[in-house]
Backbone as XML, in Angstrom:
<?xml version="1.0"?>
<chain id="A" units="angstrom">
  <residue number="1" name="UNK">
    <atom name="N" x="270.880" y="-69.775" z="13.955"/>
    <atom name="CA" x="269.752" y="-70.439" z="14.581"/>
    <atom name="C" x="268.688" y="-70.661" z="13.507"/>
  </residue>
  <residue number="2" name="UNK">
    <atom name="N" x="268.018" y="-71.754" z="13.605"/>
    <atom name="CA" x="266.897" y="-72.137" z="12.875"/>
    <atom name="C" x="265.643" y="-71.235" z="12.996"/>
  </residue>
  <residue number="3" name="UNK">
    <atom name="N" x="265.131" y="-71.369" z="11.542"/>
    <atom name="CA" x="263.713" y="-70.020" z="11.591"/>
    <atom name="C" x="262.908" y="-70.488" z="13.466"/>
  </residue>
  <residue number="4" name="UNK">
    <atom name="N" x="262.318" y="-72.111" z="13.240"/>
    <atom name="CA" x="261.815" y="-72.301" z="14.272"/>
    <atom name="C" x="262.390" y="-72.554" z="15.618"/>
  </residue>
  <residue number="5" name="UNK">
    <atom name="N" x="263.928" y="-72.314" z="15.704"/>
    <atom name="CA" x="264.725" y="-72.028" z="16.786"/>
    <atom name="C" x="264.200" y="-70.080" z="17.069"/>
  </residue>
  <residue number="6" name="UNK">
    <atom name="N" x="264.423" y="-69.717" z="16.709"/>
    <atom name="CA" x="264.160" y="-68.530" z="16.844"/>
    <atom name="C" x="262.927" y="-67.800" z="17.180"/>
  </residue>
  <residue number="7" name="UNK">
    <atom name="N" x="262.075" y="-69.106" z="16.245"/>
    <atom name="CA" x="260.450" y="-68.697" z="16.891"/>
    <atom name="C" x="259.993" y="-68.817" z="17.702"/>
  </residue>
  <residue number="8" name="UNK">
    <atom name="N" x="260.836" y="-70.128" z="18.810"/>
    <atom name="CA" x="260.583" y="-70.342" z="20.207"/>
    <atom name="C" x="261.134" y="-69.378" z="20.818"/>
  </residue>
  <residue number="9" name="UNK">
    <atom name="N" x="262.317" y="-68.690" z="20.359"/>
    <atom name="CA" x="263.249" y="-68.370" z="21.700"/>
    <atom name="C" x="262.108" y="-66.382" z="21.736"/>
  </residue>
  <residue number="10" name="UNK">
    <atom name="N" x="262.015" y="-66.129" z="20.392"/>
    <atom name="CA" x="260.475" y="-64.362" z="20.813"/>
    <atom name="C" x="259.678" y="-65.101" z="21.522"/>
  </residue>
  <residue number="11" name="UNK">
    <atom name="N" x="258.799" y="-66.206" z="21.650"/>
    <atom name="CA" x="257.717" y="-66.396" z="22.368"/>
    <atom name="C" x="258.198" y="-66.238" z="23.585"/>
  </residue>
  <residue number="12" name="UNK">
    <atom name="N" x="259.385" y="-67.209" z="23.715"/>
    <atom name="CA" x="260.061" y="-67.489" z="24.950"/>
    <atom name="C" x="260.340" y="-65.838" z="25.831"/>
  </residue>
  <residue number="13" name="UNK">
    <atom name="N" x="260.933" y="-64.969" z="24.663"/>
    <atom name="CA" x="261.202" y="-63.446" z="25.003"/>
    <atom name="C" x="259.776" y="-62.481" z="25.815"/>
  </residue>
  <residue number="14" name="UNK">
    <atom name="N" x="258.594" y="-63.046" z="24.462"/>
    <atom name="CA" x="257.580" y="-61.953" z="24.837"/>
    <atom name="C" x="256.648" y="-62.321" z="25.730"/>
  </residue>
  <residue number="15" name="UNK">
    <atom name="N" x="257.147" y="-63.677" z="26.497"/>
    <atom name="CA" x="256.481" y="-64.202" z="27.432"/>
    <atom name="C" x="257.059" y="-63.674" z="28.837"/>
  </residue>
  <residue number="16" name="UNK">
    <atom name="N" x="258.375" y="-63.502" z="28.737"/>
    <atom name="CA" x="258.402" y="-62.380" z="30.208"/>
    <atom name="C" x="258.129" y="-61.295" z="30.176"/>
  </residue>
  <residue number="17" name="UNK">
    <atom name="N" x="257.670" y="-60.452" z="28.981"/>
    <atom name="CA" x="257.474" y="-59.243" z="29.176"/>
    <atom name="C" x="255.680" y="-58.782" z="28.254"/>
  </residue>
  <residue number="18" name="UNK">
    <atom name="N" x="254.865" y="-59.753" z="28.286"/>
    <atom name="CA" x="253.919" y="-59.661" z="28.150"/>
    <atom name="C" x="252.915" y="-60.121" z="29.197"/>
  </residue>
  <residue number="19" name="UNK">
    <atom name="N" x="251.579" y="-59.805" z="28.814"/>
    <atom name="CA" x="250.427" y="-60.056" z="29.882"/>
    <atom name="C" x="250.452" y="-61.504" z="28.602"/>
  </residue>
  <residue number="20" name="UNK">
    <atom name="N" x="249.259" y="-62.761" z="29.768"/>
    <atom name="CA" x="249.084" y="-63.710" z="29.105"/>
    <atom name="C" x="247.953" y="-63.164" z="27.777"/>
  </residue>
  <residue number="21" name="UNK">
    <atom name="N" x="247.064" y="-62.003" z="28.028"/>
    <atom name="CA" x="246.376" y="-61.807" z="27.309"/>
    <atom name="C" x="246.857" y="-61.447" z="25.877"/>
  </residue>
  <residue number="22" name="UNK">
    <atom name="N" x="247.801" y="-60.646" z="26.093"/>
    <atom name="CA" x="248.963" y="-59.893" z="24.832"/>
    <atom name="C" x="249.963" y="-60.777" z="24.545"/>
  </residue>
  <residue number="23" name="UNK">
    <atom name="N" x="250.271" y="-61.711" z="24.953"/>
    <atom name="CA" x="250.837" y="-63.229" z="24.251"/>
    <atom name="C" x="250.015" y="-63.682" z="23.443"/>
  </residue>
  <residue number="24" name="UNK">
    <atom name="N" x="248.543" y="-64.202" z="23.660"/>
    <atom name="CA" x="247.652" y="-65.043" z="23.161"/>
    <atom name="C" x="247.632" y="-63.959" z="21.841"/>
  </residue>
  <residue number="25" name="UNK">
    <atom name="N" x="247.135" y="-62.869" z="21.929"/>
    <atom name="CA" x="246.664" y="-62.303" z="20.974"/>
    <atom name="C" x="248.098" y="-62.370" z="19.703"/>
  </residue>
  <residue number="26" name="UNK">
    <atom name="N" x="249.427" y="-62.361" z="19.807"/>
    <atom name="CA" x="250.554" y="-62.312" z="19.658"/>
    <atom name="C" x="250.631" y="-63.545" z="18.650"/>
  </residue>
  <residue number="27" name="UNK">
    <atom name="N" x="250.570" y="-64.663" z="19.612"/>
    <atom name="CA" x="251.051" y="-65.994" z="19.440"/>
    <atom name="C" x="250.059" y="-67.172" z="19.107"/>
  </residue>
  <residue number="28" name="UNK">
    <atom name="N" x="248.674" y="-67.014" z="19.267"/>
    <atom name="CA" x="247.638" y="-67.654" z="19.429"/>
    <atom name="C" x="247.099" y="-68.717" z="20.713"/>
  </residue>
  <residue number="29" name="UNK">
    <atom name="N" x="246.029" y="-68.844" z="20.677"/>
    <atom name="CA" x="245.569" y="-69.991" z="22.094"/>
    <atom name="C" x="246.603" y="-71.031" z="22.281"/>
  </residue>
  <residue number="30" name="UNK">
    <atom name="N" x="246.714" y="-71.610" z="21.104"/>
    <atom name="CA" x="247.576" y="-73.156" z="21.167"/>
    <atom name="C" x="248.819" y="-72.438" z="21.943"/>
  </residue>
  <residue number="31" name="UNK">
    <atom name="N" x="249.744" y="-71.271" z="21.575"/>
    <atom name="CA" x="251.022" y="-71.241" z="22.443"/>
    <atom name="C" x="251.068" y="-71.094" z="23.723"/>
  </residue>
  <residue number="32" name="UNK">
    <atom name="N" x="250.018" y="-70.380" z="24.779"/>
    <atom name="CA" x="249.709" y="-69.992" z="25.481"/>
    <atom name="C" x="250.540" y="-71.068" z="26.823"/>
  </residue>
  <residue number="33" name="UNK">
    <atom name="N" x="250.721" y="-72.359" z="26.364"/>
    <atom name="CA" x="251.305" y="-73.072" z="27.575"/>
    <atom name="C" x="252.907" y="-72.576" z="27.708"/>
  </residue>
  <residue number="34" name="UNK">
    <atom name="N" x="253.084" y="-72.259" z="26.489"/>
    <atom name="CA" x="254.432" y="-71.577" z="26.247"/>
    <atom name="C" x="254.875" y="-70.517" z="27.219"/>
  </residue>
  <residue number="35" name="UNK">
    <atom name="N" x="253.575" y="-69.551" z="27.354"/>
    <atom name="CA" x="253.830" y="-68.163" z="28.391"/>
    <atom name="C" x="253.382" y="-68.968" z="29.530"/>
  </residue>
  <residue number="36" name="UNK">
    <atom name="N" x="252.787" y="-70.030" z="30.032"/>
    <atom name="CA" x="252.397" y="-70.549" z="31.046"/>
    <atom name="C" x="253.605" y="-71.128" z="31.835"/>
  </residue>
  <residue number="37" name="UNK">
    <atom name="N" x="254.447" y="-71.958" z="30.987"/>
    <atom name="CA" x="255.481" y="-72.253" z="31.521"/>
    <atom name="C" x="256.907" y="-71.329" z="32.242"/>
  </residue>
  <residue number="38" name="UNK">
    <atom name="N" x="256.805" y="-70.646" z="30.790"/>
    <atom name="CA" x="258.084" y="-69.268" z="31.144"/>
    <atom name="C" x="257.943" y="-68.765" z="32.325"/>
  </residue>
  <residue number="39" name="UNK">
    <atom name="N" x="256.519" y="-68.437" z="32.810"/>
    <atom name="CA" x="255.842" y="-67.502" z="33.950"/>
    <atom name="C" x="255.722" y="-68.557" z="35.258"/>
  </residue>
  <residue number="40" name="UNK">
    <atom name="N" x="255.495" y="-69.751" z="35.178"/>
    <atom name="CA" x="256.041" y="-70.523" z="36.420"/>
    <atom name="C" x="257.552" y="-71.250" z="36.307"/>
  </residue>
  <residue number="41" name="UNK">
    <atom name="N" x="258.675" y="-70.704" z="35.224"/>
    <atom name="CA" x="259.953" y="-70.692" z="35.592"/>
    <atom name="C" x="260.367" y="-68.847" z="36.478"/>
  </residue>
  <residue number="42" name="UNK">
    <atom name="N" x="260.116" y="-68.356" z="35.802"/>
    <atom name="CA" x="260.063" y="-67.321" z="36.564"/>
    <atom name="C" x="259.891" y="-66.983" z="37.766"/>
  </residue>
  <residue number="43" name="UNK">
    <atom name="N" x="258.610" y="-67.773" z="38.345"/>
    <atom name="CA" x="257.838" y="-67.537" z="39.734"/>
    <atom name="C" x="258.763" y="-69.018" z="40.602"/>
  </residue>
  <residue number="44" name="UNK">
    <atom name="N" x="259.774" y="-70.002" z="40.269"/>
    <atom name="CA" x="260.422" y="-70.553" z="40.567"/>
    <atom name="C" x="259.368" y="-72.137" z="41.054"/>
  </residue>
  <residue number="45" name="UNK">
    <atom name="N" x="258.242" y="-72.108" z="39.845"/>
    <atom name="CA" x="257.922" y="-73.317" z="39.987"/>
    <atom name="C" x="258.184" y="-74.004" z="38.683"/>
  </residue>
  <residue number="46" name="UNK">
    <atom name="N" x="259.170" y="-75.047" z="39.171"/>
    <atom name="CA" x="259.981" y="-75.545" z="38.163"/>
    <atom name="C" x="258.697" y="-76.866" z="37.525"/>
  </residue>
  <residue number="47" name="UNK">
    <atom name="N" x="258.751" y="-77.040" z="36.626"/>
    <atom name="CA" x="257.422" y="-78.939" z="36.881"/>
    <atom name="C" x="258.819" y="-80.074" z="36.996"/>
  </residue>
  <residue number="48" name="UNK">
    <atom name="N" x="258.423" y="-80.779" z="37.302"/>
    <atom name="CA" x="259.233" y="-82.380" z="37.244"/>
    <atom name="C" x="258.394" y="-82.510" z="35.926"/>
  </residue>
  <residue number="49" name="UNK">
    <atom name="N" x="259.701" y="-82.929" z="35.069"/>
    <atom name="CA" x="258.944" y="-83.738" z="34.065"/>
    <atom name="C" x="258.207" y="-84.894" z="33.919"/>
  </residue>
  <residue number="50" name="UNK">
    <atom name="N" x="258.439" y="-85.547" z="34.723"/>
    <atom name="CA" x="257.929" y="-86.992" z="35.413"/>
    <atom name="C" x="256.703" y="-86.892" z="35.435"/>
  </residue>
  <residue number="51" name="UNK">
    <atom name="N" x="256.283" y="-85.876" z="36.659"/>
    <atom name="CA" x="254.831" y="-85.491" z="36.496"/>
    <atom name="C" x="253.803" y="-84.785" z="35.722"/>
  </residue>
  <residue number="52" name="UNK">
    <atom name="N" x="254.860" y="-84.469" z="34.398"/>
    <atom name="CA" x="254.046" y="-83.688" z="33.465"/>
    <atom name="C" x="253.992" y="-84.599" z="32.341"/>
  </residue>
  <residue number="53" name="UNK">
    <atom name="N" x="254.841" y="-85.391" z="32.192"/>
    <atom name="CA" x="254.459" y="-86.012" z="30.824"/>
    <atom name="C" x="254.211" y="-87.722" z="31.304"/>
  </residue>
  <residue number="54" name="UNK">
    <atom name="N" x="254.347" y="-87.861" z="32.865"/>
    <atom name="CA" x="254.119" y="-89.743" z="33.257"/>
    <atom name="C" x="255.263" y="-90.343" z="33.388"/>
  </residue>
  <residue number="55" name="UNK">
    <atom name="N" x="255.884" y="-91.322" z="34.205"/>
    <atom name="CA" x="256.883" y="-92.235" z="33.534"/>
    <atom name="C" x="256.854" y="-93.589" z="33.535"/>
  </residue>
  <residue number="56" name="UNK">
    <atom name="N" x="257.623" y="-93.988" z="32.380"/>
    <atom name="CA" x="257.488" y="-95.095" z="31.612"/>
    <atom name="C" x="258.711" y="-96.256" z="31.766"/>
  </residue>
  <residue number="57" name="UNK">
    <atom name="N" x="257.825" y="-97.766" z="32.331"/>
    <atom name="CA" x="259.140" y="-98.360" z="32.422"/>
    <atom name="C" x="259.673" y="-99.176" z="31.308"/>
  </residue>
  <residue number="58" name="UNK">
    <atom name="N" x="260.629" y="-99.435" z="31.117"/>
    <atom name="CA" x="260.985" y="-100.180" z="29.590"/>
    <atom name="C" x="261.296" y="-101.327" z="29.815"/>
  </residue>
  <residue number="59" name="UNK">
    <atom name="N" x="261.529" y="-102.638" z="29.382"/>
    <atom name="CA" x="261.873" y="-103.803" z="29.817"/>
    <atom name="C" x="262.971" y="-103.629" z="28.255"/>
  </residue>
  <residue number="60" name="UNK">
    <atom name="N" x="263.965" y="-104.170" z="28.635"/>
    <atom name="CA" x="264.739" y="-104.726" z="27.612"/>
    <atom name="C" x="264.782" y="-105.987" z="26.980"/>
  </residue>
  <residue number="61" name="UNK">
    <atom name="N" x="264.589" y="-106.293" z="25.794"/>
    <atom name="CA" x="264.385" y="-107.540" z="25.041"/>
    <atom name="C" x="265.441" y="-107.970" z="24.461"/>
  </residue>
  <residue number="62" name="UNK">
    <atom name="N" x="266.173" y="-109.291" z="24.664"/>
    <atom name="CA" x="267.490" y="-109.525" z="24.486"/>
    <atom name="C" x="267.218" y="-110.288" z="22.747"/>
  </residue>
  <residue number="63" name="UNK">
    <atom name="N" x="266.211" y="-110.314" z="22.794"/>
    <atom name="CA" x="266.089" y="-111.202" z="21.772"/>
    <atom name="C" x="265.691" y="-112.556" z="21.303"/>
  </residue>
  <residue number="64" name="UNK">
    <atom name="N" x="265.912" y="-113.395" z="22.765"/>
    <atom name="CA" x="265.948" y="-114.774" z="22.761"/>
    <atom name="C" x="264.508" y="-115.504" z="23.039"/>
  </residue>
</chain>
């Protein structure tokens, strides 16, 4: 596994078994959505990605 494969998958680790406070301090502010997420997969609120990142329609351009 890659250094930064690996660096996700401890956050990913010390996010079920940490407080959000002892993550942050861990991992810094910026990761914090990291333990945010883990902790509403956990609690079985999944997000639609749709509604988290928007969706986008594409038109295809044939060229002509």
């Amino acid at each position: 596994m890659s250094k930064t494969g690996q660096w996700v998958f401890e956050m990913q680790e010390d996010a079920q078994d940490c407080t959000r406070a002892e993550f942050v301090k861990k991992h810094g502010a910026y990761q914090a959505v990291v333990w945010d997420e883990v902790q509403d997969e956990m609690n079985g609120e999944s997000v639609d990605p749709e509604s988290y990142w928007g969706s986008f329609s594409m038109e295809m351009d044939d060229g002509a």
